[in-house]
Structure formats: C-alpha cells, structure tokens
N, CA, C and O of each residue as an XYZ file, in Angstrom:
776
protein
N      -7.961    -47.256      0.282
C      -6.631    -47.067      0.829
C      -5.603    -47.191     -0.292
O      -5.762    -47.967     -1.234
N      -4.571    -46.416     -0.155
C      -3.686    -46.354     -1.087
C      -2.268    -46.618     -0.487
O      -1.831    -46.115      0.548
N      -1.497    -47.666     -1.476
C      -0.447    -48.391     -0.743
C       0.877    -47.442     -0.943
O       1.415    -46.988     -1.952
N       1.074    -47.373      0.010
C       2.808    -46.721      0.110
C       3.512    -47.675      0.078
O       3.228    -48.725      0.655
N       4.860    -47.435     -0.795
C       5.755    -48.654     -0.540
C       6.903    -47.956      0.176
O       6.972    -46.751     -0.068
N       8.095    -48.595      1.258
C       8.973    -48.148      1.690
C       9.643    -48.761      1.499
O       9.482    -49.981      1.476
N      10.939    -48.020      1.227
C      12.278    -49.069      0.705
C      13.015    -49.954      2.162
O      13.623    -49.557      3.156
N      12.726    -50.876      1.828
C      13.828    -51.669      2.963
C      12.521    -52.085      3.698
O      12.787    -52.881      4.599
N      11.327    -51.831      3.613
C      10.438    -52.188      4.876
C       9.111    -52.346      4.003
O       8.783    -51.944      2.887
N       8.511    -53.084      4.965
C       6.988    -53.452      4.556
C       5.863    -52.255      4.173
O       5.796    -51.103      4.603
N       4.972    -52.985      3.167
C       3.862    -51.660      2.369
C       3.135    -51.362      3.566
O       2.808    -52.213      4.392
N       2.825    -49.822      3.666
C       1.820    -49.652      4.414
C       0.451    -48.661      3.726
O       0.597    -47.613      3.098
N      -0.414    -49.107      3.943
C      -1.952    -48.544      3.178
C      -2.603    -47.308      4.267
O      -3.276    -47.320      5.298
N      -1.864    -46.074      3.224
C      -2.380    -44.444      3.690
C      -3.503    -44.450      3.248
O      -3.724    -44.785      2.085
N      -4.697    -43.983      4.304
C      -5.831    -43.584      3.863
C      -6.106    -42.792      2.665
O      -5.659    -41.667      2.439
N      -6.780    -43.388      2.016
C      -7.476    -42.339      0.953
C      -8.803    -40.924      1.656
O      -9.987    -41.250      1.741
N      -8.460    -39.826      1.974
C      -9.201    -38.519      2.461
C      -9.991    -38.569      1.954
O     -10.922    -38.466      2.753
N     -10.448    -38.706      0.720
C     -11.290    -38.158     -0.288
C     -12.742    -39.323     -0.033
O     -13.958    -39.137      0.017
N     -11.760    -40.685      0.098
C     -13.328    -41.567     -0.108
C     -13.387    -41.707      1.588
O     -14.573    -41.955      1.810
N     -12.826    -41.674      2.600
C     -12.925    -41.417      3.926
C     -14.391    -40.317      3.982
O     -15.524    -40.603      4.370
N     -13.904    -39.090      3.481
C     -14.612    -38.213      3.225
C     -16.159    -37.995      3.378
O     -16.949    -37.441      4.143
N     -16.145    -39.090      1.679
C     -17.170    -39.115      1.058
C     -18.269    -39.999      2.521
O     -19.448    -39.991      2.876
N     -17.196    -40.543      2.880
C     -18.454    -41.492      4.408
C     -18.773    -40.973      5.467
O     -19.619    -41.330      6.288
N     -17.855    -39.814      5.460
C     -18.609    -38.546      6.333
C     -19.647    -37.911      6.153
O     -20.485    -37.711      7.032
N     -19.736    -37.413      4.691
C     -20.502    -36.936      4.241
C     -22.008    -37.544      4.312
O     -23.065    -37.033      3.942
N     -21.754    -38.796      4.908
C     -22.935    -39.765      4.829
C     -23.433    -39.953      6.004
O     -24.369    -40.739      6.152
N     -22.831    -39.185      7.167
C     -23.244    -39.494      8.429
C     -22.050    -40.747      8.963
O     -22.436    -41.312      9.986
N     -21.051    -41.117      8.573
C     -20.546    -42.560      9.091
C     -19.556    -41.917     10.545
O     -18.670    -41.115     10.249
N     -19.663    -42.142     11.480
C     -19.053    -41.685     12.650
C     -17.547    -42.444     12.316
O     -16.625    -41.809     11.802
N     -17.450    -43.679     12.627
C     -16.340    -43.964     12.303
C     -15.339    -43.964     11.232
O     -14.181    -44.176     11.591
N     -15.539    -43.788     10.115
C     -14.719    -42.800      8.996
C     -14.564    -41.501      9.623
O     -13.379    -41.172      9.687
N     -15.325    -40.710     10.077
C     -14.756    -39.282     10.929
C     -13.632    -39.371     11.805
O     -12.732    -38.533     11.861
N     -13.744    -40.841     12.765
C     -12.828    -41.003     13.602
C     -11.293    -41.392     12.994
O     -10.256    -41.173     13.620
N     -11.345    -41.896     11.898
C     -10.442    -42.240     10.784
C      -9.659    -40.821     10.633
O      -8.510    -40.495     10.932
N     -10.868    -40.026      9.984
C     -10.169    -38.877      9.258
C      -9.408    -37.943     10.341
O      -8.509    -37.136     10.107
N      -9.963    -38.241     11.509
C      -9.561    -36.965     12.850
C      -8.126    -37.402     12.837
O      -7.105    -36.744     12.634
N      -8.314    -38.804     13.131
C      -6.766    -38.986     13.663
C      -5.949    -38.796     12.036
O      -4.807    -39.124     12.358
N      -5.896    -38.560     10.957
C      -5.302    -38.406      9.999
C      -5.077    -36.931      9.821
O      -4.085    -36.556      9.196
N      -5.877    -36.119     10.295
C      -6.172    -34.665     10.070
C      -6.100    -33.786     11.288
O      -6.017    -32.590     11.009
N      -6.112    -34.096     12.648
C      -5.947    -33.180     13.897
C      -4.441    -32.497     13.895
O      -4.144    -31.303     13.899
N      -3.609    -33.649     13.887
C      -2.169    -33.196     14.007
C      -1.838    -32.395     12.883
O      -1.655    -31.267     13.341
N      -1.663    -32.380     11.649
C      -1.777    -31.396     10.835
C      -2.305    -29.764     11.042
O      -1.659    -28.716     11.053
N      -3.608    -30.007     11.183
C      -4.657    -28.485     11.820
C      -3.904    -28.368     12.710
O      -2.908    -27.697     12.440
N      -3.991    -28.865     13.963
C      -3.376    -28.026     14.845
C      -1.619    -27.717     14.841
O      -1.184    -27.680     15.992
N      -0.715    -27.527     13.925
C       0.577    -27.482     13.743
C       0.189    -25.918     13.247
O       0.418    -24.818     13.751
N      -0.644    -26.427     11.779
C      -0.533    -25.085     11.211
C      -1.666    -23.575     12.203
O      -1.500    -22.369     12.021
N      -2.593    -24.140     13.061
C      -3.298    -23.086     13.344
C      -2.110    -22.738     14.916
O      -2.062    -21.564     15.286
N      -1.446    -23.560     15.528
C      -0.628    -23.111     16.253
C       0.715    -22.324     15.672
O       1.246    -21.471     16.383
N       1.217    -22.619     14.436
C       1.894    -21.845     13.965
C       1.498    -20.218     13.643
O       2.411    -19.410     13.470
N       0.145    -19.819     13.579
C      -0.712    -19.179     13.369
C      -0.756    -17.963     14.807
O      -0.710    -16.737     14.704
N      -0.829    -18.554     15.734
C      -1.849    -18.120     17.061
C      -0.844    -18.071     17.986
O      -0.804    -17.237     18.890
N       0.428    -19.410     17.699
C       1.333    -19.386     19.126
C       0.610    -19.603     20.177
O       1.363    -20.046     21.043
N      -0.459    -19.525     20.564
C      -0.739    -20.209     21.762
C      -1.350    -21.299     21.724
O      -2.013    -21.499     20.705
N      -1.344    -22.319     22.752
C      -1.558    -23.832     22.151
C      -2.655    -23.894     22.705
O      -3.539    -24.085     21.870
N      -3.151    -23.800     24.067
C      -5.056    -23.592     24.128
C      -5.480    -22.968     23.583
O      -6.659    -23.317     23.534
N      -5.255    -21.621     22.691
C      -6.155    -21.376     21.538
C      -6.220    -21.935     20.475
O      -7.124    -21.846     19.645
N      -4.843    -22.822     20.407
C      -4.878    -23.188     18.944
C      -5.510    -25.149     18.821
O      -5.754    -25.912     17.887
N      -5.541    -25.239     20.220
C      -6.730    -26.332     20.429
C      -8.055    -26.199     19.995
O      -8.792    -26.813     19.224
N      -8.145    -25.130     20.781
C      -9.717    -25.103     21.006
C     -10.147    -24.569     19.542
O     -11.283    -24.879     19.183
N      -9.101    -23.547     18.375
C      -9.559    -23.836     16.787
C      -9.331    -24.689     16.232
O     -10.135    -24.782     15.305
N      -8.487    -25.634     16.237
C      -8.192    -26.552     15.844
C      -9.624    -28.170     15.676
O      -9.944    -28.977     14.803
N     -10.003    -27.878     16.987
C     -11.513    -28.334     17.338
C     -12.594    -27.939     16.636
O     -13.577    -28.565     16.240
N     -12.265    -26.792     16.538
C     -13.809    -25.682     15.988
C     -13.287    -26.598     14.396
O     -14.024    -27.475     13.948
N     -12.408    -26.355     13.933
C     -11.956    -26.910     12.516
C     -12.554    -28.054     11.958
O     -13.121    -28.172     10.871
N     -12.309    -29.061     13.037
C     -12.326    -30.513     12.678
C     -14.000    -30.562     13.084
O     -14.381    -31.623     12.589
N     -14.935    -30.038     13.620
C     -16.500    -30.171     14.007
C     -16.756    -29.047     12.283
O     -17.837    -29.117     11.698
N     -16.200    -28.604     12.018
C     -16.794    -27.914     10.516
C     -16.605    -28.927      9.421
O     -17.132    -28.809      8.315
N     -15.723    -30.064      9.825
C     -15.075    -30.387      9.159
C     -16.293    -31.728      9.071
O     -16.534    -32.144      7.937
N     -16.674    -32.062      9.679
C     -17.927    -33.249     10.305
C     -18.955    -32.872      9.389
O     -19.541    -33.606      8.593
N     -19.185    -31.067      9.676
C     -20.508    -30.457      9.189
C     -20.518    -30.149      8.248
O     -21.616    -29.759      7.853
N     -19.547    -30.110      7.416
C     -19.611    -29.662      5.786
C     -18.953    -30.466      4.956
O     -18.574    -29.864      3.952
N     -18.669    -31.602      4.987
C     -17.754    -32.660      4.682
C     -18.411    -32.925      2.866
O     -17.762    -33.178      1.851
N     -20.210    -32.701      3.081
C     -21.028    -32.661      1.756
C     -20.499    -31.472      0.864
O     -20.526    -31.521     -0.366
N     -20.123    -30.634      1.426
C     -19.607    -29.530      0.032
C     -18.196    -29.656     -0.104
O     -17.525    -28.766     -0.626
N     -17.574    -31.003      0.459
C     -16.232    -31.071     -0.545
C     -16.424    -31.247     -1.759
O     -17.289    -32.024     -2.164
N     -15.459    -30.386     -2.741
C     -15.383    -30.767     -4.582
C     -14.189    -31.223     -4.768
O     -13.169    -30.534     -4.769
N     -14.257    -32.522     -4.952
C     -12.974    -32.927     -5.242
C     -11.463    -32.160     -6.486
O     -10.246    -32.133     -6.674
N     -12.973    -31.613     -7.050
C     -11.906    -31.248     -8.353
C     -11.505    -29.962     -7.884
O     -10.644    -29.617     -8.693
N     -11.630    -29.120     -7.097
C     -10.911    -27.862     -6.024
C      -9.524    -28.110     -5.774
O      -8.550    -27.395     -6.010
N      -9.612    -29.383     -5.190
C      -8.370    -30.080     -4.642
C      -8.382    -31.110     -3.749
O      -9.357    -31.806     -3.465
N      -7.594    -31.168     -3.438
C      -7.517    -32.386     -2.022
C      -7.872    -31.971     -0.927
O      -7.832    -30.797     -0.558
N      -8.380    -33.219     -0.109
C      -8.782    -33.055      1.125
C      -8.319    -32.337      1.930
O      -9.028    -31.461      2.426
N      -7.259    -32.461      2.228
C      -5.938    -32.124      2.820
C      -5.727    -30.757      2.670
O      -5.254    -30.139      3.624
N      -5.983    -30.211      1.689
C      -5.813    -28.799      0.917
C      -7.097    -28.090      1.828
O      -6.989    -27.232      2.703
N      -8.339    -28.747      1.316
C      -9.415    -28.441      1.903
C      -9.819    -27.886      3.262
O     -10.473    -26.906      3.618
N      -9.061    -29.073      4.011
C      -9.079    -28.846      5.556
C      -7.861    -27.601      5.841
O      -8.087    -26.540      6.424
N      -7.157    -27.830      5.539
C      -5.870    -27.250      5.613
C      -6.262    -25.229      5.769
O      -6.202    -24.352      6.632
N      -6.684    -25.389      4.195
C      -7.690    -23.977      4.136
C      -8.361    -23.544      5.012
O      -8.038    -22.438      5.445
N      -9.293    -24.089      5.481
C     -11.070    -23.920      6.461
C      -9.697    -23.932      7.989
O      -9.801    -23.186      8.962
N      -8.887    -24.650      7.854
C      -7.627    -24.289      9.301
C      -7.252    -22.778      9.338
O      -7.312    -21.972     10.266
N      -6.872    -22.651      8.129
C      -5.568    -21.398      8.049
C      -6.877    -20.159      8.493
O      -6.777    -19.408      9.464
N      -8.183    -20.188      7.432
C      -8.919    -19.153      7.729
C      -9.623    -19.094      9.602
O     -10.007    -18.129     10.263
N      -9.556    -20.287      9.880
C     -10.321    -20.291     11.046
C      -9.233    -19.280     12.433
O      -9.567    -18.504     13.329
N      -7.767    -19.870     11.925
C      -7.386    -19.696     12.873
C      -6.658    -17.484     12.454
O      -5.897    -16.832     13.169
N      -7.301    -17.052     11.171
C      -6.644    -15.799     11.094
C      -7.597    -15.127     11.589
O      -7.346    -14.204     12.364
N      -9.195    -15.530     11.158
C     -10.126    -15.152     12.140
C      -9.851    -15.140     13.181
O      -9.599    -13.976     13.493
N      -9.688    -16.061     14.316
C      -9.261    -15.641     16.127
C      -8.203    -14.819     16.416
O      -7.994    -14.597     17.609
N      -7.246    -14.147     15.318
C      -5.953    -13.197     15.225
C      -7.033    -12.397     15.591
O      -7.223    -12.001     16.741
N      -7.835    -12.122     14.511
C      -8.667    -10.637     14.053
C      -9.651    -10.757     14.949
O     -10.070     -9.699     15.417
N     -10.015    -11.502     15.224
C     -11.325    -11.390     16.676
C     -10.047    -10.812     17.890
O      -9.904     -9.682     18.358
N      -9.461    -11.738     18.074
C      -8.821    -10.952     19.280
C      -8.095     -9.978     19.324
O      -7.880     -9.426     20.404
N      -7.357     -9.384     17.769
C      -7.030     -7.558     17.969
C      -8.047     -6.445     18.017
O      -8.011     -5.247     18.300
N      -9.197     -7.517     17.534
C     -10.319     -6.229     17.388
C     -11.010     -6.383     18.860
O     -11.727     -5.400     19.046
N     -11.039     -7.296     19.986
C     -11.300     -7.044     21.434
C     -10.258     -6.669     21.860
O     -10.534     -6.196     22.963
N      -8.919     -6.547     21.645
C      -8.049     -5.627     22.011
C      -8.120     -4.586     22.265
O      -7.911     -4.076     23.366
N      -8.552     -3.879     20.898
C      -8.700     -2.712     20.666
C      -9.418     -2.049     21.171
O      -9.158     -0.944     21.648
N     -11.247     -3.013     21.156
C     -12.164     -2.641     22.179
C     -11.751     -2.010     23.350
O     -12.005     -0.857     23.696
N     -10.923     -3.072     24.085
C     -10.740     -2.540     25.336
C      -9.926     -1.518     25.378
O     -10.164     -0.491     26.013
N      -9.001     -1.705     24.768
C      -7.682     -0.182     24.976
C      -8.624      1.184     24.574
O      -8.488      2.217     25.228
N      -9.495      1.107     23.552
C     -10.426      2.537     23.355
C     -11.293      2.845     24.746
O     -11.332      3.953     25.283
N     -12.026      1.577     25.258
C     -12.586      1.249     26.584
C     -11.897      2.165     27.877
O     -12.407      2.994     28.631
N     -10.221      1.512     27.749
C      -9.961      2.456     28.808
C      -9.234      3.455     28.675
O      -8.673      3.865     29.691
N      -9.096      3.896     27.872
C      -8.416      5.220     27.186
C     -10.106      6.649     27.326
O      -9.920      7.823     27.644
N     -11.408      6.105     27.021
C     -12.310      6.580     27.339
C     -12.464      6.918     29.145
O     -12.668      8.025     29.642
N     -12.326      5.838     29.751
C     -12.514      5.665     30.969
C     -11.267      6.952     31.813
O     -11.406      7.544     32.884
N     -10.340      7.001     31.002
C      -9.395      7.996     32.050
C      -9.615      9.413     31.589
O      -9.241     10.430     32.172
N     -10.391      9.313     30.258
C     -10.683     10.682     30.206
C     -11.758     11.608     31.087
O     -12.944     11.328     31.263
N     -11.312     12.350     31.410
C     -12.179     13.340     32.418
C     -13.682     13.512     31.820
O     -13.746     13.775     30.619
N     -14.926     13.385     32.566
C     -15.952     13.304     31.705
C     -16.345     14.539     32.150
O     -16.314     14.945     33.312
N     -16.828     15.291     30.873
C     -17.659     16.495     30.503
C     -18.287     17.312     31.206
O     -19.383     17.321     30.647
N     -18.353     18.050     32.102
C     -19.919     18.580     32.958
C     -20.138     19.416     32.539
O     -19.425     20.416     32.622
N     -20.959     19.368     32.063
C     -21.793     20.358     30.404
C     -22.389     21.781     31.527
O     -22.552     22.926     31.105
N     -22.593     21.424     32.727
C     -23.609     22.540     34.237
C     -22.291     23.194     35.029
O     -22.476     24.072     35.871
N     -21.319     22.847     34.798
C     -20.086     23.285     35.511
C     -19.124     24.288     34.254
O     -18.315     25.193     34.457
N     -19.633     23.661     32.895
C     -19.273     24.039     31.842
C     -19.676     25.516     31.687
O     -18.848     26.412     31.521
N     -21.156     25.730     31.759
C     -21.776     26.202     31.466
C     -21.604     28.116     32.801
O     -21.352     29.321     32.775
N     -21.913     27.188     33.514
C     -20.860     28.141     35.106
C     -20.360     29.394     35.181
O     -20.663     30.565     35.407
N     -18.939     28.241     34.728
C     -17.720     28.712     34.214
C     -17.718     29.915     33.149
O     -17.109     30.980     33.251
N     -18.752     29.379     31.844
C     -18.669     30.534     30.991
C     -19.493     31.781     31.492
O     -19.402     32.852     30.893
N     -20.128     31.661     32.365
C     -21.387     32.631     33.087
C     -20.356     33.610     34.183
O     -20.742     34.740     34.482
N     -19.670     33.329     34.470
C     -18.956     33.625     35.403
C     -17.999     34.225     34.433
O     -17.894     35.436     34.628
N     -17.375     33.848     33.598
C     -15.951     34.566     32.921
C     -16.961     35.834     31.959
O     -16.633     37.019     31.903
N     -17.762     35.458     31.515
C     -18.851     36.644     30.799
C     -18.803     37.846     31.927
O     -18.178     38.902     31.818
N     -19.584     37.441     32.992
C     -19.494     38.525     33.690
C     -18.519     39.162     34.497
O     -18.649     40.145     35.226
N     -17.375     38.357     34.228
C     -15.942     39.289     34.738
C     -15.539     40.555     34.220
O     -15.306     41.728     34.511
N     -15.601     39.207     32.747
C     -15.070     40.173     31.292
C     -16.314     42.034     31.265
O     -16.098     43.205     30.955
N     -17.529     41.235     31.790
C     -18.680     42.831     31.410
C     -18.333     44.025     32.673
O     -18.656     45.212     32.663
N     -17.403     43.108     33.969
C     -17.294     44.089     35.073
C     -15.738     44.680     35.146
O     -15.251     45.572     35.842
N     -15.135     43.758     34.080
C     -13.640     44.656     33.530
C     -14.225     45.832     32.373
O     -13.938     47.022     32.502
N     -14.787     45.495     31.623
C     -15.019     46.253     30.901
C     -15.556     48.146     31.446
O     -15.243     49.302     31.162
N     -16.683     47.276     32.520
C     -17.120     49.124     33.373
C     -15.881     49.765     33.783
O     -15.753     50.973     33.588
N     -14.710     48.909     34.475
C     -14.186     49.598     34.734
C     -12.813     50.995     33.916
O     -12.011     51.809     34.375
N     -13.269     50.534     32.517
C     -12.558     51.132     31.286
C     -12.987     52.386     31.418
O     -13.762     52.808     32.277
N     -12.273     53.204     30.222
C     -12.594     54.772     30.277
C     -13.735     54.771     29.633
O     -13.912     53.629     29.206
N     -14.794     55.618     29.278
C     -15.664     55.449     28.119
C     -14.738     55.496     26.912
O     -14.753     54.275     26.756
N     -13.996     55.892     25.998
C     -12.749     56.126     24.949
C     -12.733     54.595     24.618
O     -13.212     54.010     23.646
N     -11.771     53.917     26.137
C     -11.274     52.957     25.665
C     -12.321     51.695     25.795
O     -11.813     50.669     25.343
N     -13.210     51.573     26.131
C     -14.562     50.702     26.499
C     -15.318     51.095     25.052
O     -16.130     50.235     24.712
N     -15.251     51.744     24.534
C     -15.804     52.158     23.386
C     -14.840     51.531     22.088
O     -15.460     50.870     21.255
N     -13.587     51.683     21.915
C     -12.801     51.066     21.046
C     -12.493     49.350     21.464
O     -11.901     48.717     20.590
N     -12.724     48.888     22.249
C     -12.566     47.546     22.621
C     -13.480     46.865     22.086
O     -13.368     45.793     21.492
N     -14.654     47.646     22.343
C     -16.051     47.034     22.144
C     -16.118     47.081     20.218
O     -16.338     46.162     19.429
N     -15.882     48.262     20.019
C     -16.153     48.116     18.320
C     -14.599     46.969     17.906
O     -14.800     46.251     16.926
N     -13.804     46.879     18.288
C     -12.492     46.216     17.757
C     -12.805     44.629     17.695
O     -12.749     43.955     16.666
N     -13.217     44.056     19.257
C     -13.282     42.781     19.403
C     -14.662     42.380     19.614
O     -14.814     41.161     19.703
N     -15.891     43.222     19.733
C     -16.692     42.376     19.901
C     -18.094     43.028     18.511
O     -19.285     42.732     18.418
N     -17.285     43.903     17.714
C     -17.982     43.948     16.506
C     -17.169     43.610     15.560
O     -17.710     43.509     14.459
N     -15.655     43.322     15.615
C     -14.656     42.572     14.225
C     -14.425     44.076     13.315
O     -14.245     43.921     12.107
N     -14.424     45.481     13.843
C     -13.934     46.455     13.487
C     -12.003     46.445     13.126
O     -11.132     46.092     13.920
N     -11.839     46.858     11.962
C     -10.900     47.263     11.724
C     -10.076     48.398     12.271
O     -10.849     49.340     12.445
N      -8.956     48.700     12.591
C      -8.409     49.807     13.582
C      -8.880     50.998     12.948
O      -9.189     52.031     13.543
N      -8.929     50.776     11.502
C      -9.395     51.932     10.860
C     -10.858     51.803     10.378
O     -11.066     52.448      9.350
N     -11.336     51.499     10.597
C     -13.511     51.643     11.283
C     -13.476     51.776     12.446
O     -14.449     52.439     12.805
N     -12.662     51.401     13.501
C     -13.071     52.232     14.682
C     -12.740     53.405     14.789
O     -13.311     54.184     15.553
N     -11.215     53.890     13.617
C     -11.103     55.376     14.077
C     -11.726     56.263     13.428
O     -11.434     57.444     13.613
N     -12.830     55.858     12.423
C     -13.998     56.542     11.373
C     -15.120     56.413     12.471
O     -15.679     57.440     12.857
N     -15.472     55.163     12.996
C     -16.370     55.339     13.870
C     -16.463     56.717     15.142
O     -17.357     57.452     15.562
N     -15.128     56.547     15.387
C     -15.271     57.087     16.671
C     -14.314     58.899     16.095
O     -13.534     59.574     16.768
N     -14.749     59.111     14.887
C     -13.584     60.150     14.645
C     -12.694     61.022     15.290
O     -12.652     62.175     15.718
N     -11.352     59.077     15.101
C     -10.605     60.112     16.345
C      -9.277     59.250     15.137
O      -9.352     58.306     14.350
N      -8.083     60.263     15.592
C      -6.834     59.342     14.596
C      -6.654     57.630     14.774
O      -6.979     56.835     15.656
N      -6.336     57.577     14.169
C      -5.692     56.198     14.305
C      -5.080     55.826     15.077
O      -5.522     55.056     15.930
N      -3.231     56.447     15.040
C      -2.855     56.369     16.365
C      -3.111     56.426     17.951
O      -2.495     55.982     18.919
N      -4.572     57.345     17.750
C      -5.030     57.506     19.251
C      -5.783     56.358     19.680
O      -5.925     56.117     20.879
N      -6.419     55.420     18.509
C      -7.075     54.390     19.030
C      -6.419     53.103     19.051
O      -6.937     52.080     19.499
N      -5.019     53.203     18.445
C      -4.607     52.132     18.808
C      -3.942     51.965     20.325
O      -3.685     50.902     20.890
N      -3.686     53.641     20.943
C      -3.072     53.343     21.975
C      -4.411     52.816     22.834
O      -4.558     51.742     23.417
N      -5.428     54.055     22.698
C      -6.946     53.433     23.314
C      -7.133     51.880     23.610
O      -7.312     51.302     24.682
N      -7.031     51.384     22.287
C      -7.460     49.606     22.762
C      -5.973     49.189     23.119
O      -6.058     48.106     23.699
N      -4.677     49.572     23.027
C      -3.840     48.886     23.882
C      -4.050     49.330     25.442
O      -4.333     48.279     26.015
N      -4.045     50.166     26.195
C      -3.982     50.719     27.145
C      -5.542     49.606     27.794
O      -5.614     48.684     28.606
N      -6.607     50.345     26.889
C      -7.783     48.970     27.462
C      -7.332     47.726     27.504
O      -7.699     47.160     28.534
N      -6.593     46.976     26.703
C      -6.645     45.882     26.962
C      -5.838     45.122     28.019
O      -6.114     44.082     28.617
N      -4.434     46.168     28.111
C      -3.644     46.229     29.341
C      -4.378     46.266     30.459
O      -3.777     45.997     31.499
N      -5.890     46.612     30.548
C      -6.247     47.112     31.938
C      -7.355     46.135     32.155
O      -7.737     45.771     33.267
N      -7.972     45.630     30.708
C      -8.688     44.372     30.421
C      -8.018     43.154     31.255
O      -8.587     42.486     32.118
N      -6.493     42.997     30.743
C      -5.480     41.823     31.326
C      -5.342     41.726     32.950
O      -5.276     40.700     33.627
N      -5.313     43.205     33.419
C      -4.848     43.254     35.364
C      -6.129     43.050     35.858
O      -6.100     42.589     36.999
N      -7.545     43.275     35.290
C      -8.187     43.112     35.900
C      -8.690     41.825     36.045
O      -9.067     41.301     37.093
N      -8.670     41.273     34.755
C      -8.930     39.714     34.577
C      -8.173     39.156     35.720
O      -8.938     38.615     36.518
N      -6.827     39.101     36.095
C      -5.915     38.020     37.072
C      -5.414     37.605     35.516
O      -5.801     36.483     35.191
N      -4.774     38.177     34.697
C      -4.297     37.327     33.337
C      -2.623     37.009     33.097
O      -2.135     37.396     32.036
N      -2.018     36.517     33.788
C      -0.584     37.264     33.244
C      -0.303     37.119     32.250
O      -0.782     36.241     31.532
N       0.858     38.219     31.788
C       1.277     38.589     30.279
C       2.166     37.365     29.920
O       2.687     37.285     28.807
C-alpha cells in the first residue's frame, strides 16, 4: 500500500494494483475482491461512456473484470500500470460490443430488406418467356413476306440496313421503310404502346 498524504486531513494508504495483482495472479480470491472494488467503477465509466447503455455496459464491464481474474498472470509491469492495463482490455472489450452489435444490425436490416424482396419463380419466369416468344413468332406471320424478311435479317441476324438491302437486293430506302412499317405492325400487334 502506498500512502497518500492529504493536506488538512489524515494519511490514507491507496492500494498498490500491481502487487494486489501479482496475488491474483496466484489464485488469492480476496486480493481480487480488493482489486474489483478499486477497478469496477473506473471500467464501467469508461465502457459506459463507450456503449451509452448501462445494462450493456454492465454486463462488459463484468466480462472485463472475469478477464481480468483470468489473465491477471500476463500482466508486464514494465507495459505500464495496472490501471492502464485494465483500462485497455475495458476500452477494447467494450468497442468490440459497438462492432458486434452494428454488424447484427446489419445482419438483420440485409435480413429484411431480402425478405421484402419478391422471390424469383424461375417456372413462371420461364412461362412468361415461352409465351412472349410465341407472340413475337405469331406477330411476325402476320408481316408481309418483304417486311418479315427485313426484320428477321435486321434484328434477329444483327444485319446492317445496308446487308439487308444487298441481301435482299432491294434499295435502301425501301428497306428502311420495310422494317419501319414491320415494326409498326410488330408494335399493334404485340398490345405495345408507342
């Protein structure tokens, strides 16, 4: 114990942490009980300053001081002080439960952000495209041969206006009206509006 003196008032003898410590380190229950009450109020100031909430910052504050029981043998004095020591194994314990609990935050907000999304039906999906295929093949019969012929080389071979009008040797201008006029008739038959 190490003596404090106060002016105007009687010495009082502050624990020494370090050799407290060292009797932890040894298994001594009552030096632990020493050090708690020297060391709880501290931890829990700074891990509540930390967390803001005071049942969490109990219940680390706890977790602190039981690490503090269990590893008391790998204090190095020459690191620093006790005080420093604990203080540390506080600050980290309690930035850990920040980061545990934004990262179950997060969990959950991805959780239900998944949950409202509409899920997939890959057989309804599939349908759908079976059904618009064969619209598109029964708009198509109903084209001229001309313009069923320039639609087909334009959009479903990646023909240039001018390879379809070599293909089909006809002017240019005539096939562009060709695939406009088809595709105009492509659009009314679909149900498409412009």
């Amino acid at each position: 114990m190490r003596e404090i003196a106060h002016i105007g008032g009687p010495q009082r003898r502050e624990p020494d942490l370090a050799e407290i410590l060292g009797q932890v380190a040894a298994g001594d229950k009552d030096s632990f009980s020493t050090l708690y009450d020297a060391l709880a109020g501290p931890v829990f100031g700074l891990v509540l300053r930390v967390l803001r909430d005071p049942a969490q910052s109990e219940e680390v504050a706890q977790e602190v001081m039981v690490e503090v029981w269990r590893s008391a043998a790998r204090y190095q004095a020459d690191r620093g002080s006790v005080m420093s020591w604990v203080m540390t194994m506080a600050h980290r314990r309690a930035v850990d439960r920040v980061r545990s609990e934004q990262a179950a935050s997060d969990r959950e907000q991805r959780s239900a952000q998944r949950e409202q999304m509409p899920a997939y039906d890959e057989v309804s999906e599939e349908v759908a495209v079976r059904l618009e295929s064969e619209q598109v093949r029964r708009c198509l019969r109903s084209l001229t041969e001309l313009q069923r012929q320039a639609v087909t080389l334009a959009y479903y071979r990646g023909y240039t206006y001018r390879e379809v009008a070599a293909s089909l040797s006809a002017p240019l201008g005539t096939v562009k009206t060709r695939l406009r006029d088809g595709l105009i008739r492509l659009r009314d038959c679909m149900g498409v509006s412009a």
